[in-house]
C-alpha positions, 0 to 999 in steps of 0.5 A: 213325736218330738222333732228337736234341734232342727231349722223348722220352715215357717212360710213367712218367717223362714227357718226357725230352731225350735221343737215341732210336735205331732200327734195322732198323726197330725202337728201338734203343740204337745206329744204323748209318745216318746218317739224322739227325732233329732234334727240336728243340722237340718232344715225341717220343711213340709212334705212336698206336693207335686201337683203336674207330673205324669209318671217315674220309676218306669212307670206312668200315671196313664198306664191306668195301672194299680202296680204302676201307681203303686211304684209312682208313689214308693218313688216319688215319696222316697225323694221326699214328696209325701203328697202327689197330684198327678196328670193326664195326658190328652188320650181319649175318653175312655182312656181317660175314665179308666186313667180315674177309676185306676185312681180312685180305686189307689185313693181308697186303698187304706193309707201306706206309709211307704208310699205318697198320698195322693190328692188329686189328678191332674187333666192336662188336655184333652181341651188344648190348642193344636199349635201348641201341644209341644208333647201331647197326641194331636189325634186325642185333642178335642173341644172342651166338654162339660159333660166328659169332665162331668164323667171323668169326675164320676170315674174319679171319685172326685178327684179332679182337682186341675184342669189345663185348658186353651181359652181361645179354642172353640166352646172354652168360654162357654166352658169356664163359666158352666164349671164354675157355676156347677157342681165341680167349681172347685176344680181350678181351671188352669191356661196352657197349651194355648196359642191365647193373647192377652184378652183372651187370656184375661177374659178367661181368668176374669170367668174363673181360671186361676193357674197357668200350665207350666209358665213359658212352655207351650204358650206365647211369649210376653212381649212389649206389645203381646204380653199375652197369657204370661202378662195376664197372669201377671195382671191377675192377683189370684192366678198361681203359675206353674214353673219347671226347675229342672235347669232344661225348660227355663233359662235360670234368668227367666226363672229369677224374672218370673220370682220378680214378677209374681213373687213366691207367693204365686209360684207353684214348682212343678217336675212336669216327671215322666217315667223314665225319672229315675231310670237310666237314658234309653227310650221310654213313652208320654201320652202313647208316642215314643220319647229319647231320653239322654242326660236330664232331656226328654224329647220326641223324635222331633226334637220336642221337649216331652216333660222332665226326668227331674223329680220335684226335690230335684227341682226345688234345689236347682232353683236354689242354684239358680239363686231362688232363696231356700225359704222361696224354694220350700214355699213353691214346692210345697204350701204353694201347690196345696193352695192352688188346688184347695188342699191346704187345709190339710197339707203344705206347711207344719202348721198345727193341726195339718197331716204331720208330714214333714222331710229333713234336709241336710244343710247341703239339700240332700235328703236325710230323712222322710216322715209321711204320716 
């Protein structure tokens, strides 16, 4: 295939006219069809990664449903995201086992172009802080074990990329260590929901961790005197943080704040989705309790945020609203995630020899057309 005439995103040099290749469904520097595609008038970025959402479309990831994964996948796809890592919620351990097996046996379905790839799952919880479980069940929250990751993993199949984790809850010390020392040491270790200071929160990332859980939300605040998990990432040069852009979890001066301090080569956008992204305002579920959709809110009856109903494309553009640079913009949602879970070897950027997904943007950010190899 030949892409002509289109503005190609470069991570480090930005928008660039030139002609992208691909073959055998990876990029290229030739081609050997004649399948032509005319980019005129388009911005040609990588297919997007969403590495922390929980369902759309009516459907959510913990339903441990193959018709639901299935519908998940067309959606997310059909909004340009071609690559999709999605989380858990804290439930119990054997739902969370049938949650993997559900993916693994979606994983190795043979790939469907009409549908996004999925590369990973997300566990957010069950190893978090009570005071700070914002959406999650309180019933499920339990200490952070070794051996029940171990069978999540075997459930999976492996693909258990991220893991949100409250370092100041008993037994996460011992945790992070015993991880990175096993088997599953590729698994990034990611602070959130977590009442966490500041030394604790270094002392954990010193061990291993390497992410934070959706940065601002369901953690301390940074402070002058308590800069807490937000400033112990900042102080940790290979710690990736999450953000939500969907104009309701951060104000549009913290977002442009959190670009000032860890730039967008550490910013990794997030939807934080659940299932009624895409549906009309109503009543739908997160992590088995019940939440009120109404605009672009989610909430428990409480009053609690309970996840997003914007989708990641969504996301990425309102943070281009919010004046984030385009080029920041397609970085965050895109190379950014592939890195912070090890995938970018094959995903994130139109670089040769990768998986030659890739998405067409008109110049006003709506969505022309989608490529998933």
């Amino acid at each position: 295939m030949k892409i002509i005439n289109g503005l190609v995103f470069h991570e480090n040099e930005g928008f660039i006219k030139e002609t992208l290749y691909t073959e055998n469904g990876l990029f290229s520097d030739h081609t050997t069809d004649n399948v032509e595609v005319d980019a005129n008038g388009c911005y040609v970025i990588p297919g997007l990664i969403d590495i922390h959402f929980h369902g759309c479309a009516n459907h959510d990831f913990c339903d441990a449903s193959l018709a639901g994964l299935h519908a998940i996948a067309e959606y997310e796809l059909s909004q340009g995201i071609t690559s999709i890592c999605p989380a858990s919620m804290t439930l119990s351990k054997e739902m969370l086992i049938d949650i993997c097996q559900n993916a693994q046996v979606f994983a190795a379905e043979p790939n469907n172009t009409s549908e996004s790839r999925l590369i990973g799952i997300n566990l957010e919880g069950p190893f978090i802080a009570y005071e700070k479980r914002g959406a999650q069940n309180p019933n499920y929250i339990t200490s952070a074990s070794y051996e029940a990751l171990k069978d999540w993993q075997k459930a999976s199949g492996g693909l258990i990329k991220l893991l949100t984790l409250a370092p100041e809850t008993d037994g996460a010390m011992e945790f992070i260590p015993k991880l990175k020392s096993s088997p599953f040491k590729d698994i990034s270790i990611s602070i959130g929901h977590t009442s966490s200071d500041y030394a604790t929160a270094i002392a954990a990332f010193q061990a291993g961790a390497n992410h934070v859980t959706h940065l601002f939300n369901a953690m301390s605040g940074f402070t002058h005197r308590a800069p807490g998990v937000i400033g112990a990432a900042f102080d940790t040069p290979n710690c990736f943080v999450e953000i939500i852009c969907d104009g309701v979890h951060i104000h549009p001066s913290a977002i442009r704040t959190a670009f000032s301090m860890f730039t967008d080569n550490r910013i990794v956008f997030i939807s934080d989705s659940m299932m009624a992204t895409g549906m009309p305002d109503g009543m739908y579920s997160l992590g088995n309790q019940n939440v009120i959709v109404n605009g672009n809110r989610a909430t428990l009856a409480d009053g609690t945020l309970a996840g997003s109903v914007t989708n990641l494309a969504d996301c990425m553009r309102t943070a281009v609203t919010m004046g984030i640079p385009l080029a920041s913009a397609v970085k965050c949602a895109t190379i950014n995630p592939a890195r912070s879970i090890g995938v970018d070897d094959k995903y994130g950027s139109l670089t040769f020899g990768k998986i030659a997904d890739f998405v067409l943007l008109n110049r006003d950010l709506s969505l022309r057309e989608v490529h998933k190899a």
